[in-house]
N, C-alpha and C positions, 0 to 999 in steps of 0.2 A: 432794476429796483422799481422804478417807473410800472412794468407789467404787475409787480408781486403787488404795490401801494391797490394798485384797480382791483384786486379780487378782495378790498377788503373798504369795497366804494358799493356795495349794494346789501340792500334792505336785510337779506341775512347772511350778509358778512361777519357779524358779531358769532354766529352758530362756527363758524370756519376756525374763527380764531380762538373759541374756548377748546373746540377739540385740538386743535394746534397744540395747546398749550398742556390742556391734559396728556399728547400723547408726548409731548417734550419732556417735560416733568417723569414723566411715568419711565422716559427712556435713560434719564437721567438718574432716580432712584434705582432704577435697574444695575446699572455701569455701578451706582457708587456699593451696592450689595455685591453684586459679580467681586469688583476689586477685594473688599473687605471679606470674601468667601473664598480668594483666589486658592489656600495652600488645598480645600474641599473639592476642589472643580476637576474632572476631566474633561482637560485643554484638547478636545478635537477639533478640528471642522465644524463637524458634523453639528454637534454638540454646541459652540457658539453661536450656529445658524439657528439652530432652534430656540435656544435661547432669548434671541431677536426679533425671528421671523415668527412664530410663535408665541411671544410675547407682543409683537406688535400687534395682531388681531385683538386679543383680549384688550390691549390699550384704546384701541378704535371702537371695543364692543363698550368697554366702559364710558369714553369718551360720548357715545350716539348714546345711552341714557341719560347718562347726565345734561344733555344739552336738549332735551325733550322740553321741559320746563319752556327754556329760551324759544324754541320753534314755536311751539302754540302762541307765547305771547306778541311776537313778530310779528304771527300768520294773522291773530284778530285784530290787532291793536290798528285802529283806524287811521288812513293815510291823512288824516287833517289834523291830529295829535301826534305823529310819527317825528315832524320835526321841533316840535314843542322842548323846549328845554326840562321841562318834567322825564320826559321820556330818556333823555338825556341822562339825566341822574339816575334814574332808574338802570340803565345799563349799567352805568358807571358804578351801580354798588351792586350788580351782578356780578360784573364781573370782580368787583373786590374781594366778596363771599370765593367767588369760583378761584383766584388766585390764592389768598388767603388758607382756605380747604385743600387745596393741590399741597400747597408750603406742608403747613399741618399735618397732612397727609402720611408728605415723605417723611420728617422726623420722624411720627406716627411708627411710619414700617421700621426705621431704622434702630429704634428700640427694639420693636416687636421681634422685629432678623436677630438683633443682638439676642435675646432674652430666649427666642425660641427657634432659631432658623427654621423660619416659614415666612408664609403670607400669610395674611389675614386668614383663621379658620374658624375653629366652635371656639378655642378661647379666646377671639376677639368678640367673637357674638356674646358668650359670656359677663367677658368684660363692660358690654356695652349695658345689661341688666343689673350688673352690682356698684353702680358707679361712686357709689359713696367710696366703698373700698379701693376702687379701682383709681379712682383719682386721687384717694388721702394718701394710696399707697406712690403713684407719678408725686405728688405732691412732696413726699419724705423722701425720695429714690434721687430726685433730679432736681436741680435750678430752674424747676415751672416757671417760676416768675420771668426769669433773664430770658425763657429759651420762646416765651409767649413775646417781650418788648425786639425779641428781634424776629419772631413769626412775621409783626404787625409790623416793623420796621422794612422787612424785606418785601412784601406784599407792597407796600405804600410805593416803593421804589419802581417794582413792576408795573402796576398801573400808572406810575408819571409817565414811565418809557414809553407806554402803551397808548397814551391817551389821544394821541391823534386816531390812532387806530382803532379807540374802540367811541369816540366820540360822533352819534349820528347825524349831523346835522347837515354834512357834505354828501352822504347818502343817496343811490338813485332808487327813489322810490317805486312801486310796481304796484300796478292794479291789482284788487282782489282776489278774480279771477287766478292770474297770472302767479300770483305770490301763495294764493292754495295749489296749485298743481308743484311750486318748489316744495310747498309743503310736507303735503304727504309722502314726497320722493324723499327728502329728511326722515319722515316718522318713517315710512317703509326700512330702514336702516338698521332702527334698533329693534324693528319685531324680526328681521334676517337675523341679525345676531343671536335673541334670545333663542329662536328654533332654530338656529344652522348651528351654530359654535358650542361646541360640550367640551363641560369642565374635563372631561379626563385625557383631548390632547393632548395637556401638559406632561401628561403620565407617558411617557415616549423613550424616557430615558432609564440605565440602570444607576444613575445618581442623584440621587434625590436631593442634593443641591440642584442641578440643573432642572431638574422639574419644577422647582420654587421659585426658581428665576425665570421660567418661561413665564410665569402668571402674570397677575395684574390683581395686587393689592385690593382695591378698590372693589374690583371684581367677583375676587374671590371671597371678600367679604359677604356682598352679595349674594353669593350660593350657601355661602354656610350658614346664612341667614333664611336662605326659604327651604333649607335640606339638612335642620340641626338634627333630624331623626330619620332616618334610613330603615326602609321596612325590608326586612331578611328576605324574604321569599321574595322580592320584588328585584331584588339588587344582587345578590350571592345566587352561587353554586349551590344549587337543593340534590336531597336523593328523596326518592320516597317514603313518606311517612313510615311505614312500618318495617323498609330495612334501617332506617333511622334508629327505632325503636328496638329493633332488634340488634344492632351495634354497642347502642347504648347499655343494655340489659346485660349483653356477654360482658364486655367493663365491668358493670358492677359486681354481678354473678361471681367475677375471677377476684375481684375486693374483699368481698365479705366473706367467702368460701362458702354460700350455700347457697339453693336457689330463690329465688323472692319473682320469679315467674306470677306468684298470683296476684303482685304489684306490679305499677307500671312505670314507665320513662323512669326516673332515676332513683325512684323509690324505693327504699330497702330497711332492713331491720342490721342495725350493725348492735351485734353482742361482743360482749364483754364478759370474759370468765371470773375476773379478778372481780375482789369487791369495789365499790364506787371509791376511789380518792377523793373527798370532797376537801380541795384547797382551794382555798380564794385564786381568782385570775385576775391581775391587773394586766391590760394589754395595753401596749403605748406605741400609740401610731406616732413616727417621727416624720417634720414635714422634710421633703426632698433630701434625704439620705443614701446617697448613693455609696453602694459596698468601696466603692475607690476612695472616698474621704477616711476609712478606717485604717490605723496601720496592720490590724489582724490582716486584713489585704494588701497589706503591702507600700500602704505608705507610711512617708517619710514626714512629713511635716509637723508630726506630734500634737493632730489637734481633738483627737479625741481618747483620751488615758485614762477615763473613767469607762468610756467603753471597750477599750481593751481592757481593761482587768475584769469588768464584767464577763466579756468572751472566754476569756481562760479560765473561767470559774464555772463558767455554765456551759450550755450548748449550743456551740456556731455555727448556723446552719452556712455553710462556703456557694452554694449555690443554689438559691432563691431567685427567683426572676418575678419582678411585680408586674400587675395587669395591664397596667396602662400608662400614662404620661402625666395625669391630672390625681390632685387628691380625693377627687370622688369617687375614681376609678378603684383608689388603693381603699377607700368605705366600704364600697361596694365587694370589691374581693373578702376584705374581713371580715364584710356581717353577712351575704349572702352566700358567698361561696360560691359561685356563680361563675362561669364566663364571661368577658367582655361583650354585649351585644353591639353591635352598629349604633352612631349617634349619639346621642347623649347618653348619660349615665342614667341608670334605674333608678340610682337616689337624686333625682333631679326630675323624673319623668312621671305623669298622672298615674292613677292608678297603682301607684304602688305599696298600699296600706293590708298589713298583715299577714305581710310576705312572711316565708319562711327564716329565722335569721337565728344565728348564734346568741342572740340576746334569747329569744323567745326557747331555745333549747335551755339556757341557763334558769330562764322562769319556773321552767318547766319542770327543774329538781329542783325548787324550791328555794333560789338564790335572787340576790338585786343585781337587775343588769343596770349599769351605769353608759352615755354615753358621756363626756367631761370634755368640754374644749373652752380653747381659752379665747376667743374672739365671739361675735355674735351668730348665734345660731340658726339665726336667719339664710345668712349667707350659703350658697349651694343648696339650702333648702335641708342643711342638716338636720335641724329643730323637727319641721317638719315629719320628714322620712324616719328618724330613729324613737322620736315620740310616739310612731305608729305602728312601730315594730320590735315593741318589748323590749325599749329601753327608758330609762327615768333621763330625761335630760339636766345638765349642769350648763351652761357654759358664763359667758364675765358678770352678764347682771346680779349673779351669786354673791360675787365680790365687793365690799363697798372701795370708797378712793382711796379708804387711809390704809387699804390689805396690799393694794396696787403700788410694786415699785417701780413697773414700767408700763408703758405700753405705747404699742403704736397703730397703724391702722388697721392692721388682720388683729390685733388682741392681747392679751397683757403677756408680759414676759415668762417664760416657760416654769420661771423658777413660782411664780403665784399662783401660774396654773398648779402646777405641781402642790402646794398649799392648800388651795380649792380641793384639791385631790384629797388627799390625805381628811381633809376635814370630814369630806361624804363618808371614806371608809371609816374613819373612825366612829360616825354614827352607825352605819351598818351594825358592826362588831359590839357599840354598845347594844343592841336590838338582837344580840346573837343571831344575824344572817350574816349567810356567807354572800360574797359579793363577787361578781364579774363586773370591771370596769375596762371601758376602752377610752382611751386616752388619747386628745389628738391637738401637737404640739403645734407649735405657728412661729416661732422667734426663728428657724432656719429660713427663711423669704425676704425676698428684697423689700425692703432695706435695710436688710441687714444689721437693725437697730436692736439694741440690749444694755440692759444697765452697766454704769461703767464698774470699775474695781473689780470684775469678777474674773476676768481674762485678763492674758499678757499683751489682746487684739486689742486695737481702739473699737469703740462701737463705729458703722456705717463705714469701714474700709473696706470688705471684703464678702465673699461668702465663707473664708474658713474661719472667719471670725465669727459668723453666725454657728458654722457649726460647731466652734471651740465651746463658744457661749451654749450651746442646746447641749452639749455632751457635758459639762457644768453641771446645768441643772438638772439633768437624768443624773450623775453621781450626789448631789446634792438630795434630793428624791428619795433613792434608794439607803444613803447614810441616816436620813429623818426617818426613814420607813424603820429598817433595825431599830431602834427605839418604841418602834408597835407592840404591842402584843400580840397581832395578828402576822407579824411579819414572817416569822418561822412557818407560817402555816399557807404561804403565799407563793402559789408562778407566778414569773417576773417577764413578759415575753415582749421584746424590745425590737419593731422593725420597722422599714421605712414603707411609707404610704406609694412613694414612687421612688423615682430618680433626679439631681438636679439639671438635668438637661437630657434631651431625648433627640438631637440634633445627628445625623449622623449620614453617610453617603449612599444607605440603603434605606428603604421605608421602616424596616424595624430595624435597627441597629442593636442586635442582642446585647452587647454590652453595657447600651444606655439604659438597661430594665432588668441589670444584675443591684438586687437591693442586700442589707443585712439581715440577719435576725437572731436574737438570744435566747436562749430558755434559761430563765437564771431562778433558784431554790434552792439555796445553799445545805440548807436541810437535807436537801433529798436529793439534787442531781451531782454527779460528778459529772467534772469536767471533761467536756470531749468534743471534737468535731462531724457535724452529720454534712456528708457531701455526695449525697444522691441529688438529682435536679428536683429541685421542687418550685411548685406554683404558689404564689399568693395566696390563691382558693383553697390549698392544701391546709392553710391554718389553724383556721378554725377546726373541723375534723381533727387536727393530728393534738391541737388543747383536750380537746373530749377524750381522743383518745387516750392520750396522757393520764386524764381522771378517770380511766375507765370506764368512762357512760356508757353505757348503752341505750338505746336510742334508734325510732326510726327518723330516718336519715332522706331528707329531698337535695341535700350537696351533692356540688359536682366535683367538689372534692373532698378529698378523703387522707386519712392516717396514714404518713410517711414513714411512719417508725415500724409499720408494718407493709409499707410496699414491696413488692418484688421488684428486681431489675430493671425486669422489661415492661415495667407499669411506668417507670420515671416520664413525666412529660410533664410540660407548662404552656402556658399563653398568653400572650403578649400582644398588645394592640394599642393603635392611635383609633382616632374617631372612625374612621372607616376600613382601615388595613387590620385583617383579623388572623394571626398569627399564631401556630399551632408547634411547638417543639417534642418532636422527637425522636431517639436513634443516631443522635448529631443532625438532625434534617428541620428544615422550618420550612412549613407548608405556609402562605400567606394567599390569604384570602382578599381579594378587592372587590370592588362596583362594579356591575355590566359582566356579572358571574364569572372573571377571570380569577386566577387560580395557578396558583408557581410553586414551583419546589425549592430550597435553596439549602447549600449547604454552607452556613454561617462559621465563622469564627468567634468563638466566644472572648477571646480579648481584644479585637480592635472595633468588633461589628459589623464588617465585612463580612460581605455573603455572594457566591459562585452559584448561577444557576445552573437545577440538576435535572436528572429525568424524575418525572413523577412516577409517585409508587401508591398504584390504586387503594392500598388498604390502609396505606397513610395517608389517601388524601381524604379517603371516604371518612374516618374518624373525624380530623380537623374537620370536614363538615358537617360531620354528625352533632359534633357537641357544639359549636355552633350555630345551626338548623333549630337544634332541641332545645336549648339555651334564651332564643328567641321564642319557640315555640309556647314554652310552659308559661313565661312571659305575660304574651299577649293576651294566652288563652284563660290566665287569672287559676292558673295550675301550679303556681310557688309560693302556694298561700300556707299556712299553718290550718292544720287539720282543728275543726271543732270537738 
């Protein structure tokens, strides 16, 4: 004990003992995630060692920046002030901050694991830009207050224990000289790390639990912080440009049934024999609606009975799979049609004003695109993007307090949204235009809050209380709608933006991105089920087609109700893993051009690597190659 007290008796003892403590903490967050992940894990060897061993590097990498601070100040701070009791204090709320933020830290992930199983990635980076939301929403979710007096509780207790240790005044001080040369040996630490050690070591396993567990929270916030946008050509499997092009062209060529050779990338004339059906579209994005909370799928819990009777009245699509994990992802699929590109979402990215979008096709036949959301449209930058992309925006400031009978931090209760709603289209209709609105609900999200008396759920028990509550006010909606004049004259298309969890023991876990969707016009559609695969992207295209437009066409996807067989595909993606289904086969696309076949299971998500199949992988990279390409190049704009 005597040996261990001496290494922490010189000038930068204090740099010793913060990374100590960070890689303690960090090893100790590890253990209580492992534990609480244990039925996810494959328990090998193999597998636990790198979980550890693997994870202690990134603890040490995170560790040597964080203590960069500490070293310079060490290294200048003059030996004739060093044992000054200023300097004293000075540590001592160093290190309070440092223990404090470690504490903070691990809660921090332990939510974050719970809510998302991961580390820290783009929706913590996120999170860290929209904090108003982000903290009113921790605010309503948890006992902020109780879990902050025992953050600072537990903190205070550390540093008592600590205070001989980290108190400098017994200290053997070092000359200038002497105390630069420990110096730079400290700074040389974390410039090895940042250029020796790459994030994608973690990536070693085929369990992507243990992949999350090798990281380092802290760390890995850190990358997704200087890497929220990943350039395709720089990161992915390319081909060349014009067999791209030429991939892309046969695709569509076999869509439309004729050639459009004198267009290019995805460009094409989609005709229509029949005359225009010109019915209003309300489209209503549900937030995290995953097809397993339905009993049409299979459950049992009776919590959504307004959308079962919707399903058997309209048309349920049984196999839809959404684009991504986040609701801009599932924006993005609706209004652009688009593939997932790497990084962040295009409604959140520069440049992205007077894109090609399903709103701007609706302007285009002489209708009002509406977007309608019921929180601030601020947020993800919605306002923004759909303002500049040929839609009229709506969202809460429409409302005054006394329309409002709930709300919480994402936005007022679905049922006022839904009111807000009804009001736009009813001005439309007096104005005789026809209307396309998209609709995007917020009461499914933690916390789980909703007016009371409307359910048999309490508000803030559960998530199937949220979604008893959102499946409510979508029947509540459509019963005020019947009462329209316009209502007979209206598609009713009802699906979810994503999924409520996207957690699962492979990178895309297919069943965590199987969503719903309804075509509900009692008028005009009979009741049926459509269960070919379809994409998200697919949406918009197969609405048009629906109405018969005709229309030249920059989507990457197209009308289902006229697909062939062997056209069926979709895709699926987190921030960087780009996921290609088709033929039973998931091609998944990663960083550092790697590139795997996998044959998934579509009910648990589990996926068996296979041999690659050249002309399936060349696609999946074609339409995402081209997808990025049109992108960047400011080629998915709306024609003048």
């Amino acid at each position: 004990m005597a040996k261990f007290n001496q290494l922490f008796k010189y000038r930068f003892s204090p740099v010793l003992l913060a990374a100590l403590l960070l890689c303690v903490v960090s090893l100790l967050t590890r253990i209580v995630l492992l534990l609480f992940s244990n039925h996810d894990i494959d328990w090998t060897v193999a597998n636990i060692l790198k979980i550890f061993l693997v994870g202690f590097l990134y603890d040490l990498a995170a560790a040597s920046f964080a203590c960069i601070p500490l070293i310079i100040y060490l290294w200048v701070l003059p030996s004739k002030w060093y044992r000054r009791k200023t300097n004293g204090i000075l540590i001592f709320i160093y290190f309070f901050i440092i223990v404090l933020t470690l504490i903070f830290n691990a809660i921090s992930e332990w939510f974050f694991w719970e809510e998302f199983s991961v580390r820290y990635n783009f929706i913590a980076v996120d999170y860290l830009v929209y904090t108003t939301e982000v903290i009113g929403n921790i605010r309503q979710s948890y006992p902020i207050n109780t879990i902050l007096i025992i953050i600072i509780a537990l903190t205070s207790v550390a540093v008592f224990m600590l205070r001989k240790l980290i108190w400098p005044v017994n200290y053997v001080d070092s000359k200038f000289k002497n105390r630069s040369l420990t110096a730079l040996v400290l700074l040389i630490i974390p410039i090895v790390f940042y250029f020796g050690l790459s994030h994608k070591w973690k990536y070693q396993s085929s369990n992507q639990y243990v992949n999350e567990l090798s990281g380092n929270g802290m760390y890995d916030f850190g990358f997704a912080f200087w890497n929220n946008q990943l350039d395709y050509n720089t990161f992915y499997k390319t081909l060349p440009l014009p067999k791209v092009e030429s991939i892309i062209k046969k695709i569509y060529n076999q869509e439309t049934g004729s050639n459009n050779n004198h267009y290019r990338y995805t460009t094409r004339m989609v005709n229509e024999s029949k005359p225009e059906n010109r019915m209003n579209v309300v489209l209503i994005s549900v937030e995290s609606l995953s097809a397993e909370f339905l009993g049409s799928f299979g459950n049992t819990q009776h919590i959504t009975p307004e959308l079962d009777t919707l399903a058997k009245s309209g048309i349920l699509f049984t196999n839809l799979y959404a684009s991504g994990t986040r609701t801009v992802r599932g924006l993005e699929a609706l209004s652009l049609c688009i593939p997932p590109t790497p990084g962040q979402s295009i409604v959140k990215r520069p440049d992205n004003k007077n894109l090609f979008t399903l709103g701007s096709i609706f302007r285009s036949k002489g209708y009002n695109s509406h977007f309608i959301y019921g929180g601030y449209g601020y947020f993800d930058n919605m306002s923004e993007f759909f303002s500049q992309n040929g839609y009229k925006v709506t969202d809460r400031n429409a409302l005054k307090d006394s329309e409002v009978h709930y709300s919480n931090i994402w936005g007022v209760a679905d049922e006022d949204l839904f009111t807000l709603s009804i009001r736009e289209l009813d001005e439309d209709f007096k104005h005789k235009k026809p209307f396309f609105a998209q609709i995007m609900t917020v009461s499914n999200h933690r916390p789980y809050t909703y007016p009371e008396g409307r359910i048999d759920i309490p508000s803030k028990t559960s998530r199937e209380g949220a979604v008893k509550y959102t499946d409510y006010a979508i029947g509540k909606f459509i019963k005020d709608a019947r009462k329209k004049p316009w209502f007979s004259n209206t598609l009713f298309v009802i699906v979810a933006d994503h999924c409520a969890s996207s957690a699962g023991k492979v990178q895309l876990p297919l069943d965590k991105y199987h969503i719903p969707m309804i075509f509900y016009a009692p008028a005009h559609i009979a009741p049926s089920k459509f269960e070919k695969l379809t994409a998200q992207l697919d949406i918009g295209p197969t609405i048009l087609g629906y109405l018969n437009f005709s229309y030249k066409s920059k989507f990457f996807g197209y009308n289902v109700f006229k697909m062939k067989d062997d056209e069926q595909r979709a895709f699926i993606s987190t921030y960087q893993s780009l996921g290609y289904l088709r033929n039973g086969k998931l091609v998944v696309l990663n960083p550092n051009r790697k590139l795997g076949t996998f044959k998934p299971d579509f009910k648990t998500g589990a996926a068996i690597k296979t041999t690659d199949d050249e002309k399936l992988t060349n696609e999946a990279t074609s339409y995402y190659q081209m997808a990025a390409y049109l992108y960047q190049k400011g080629l998915y704009q709306q024609e003048k």
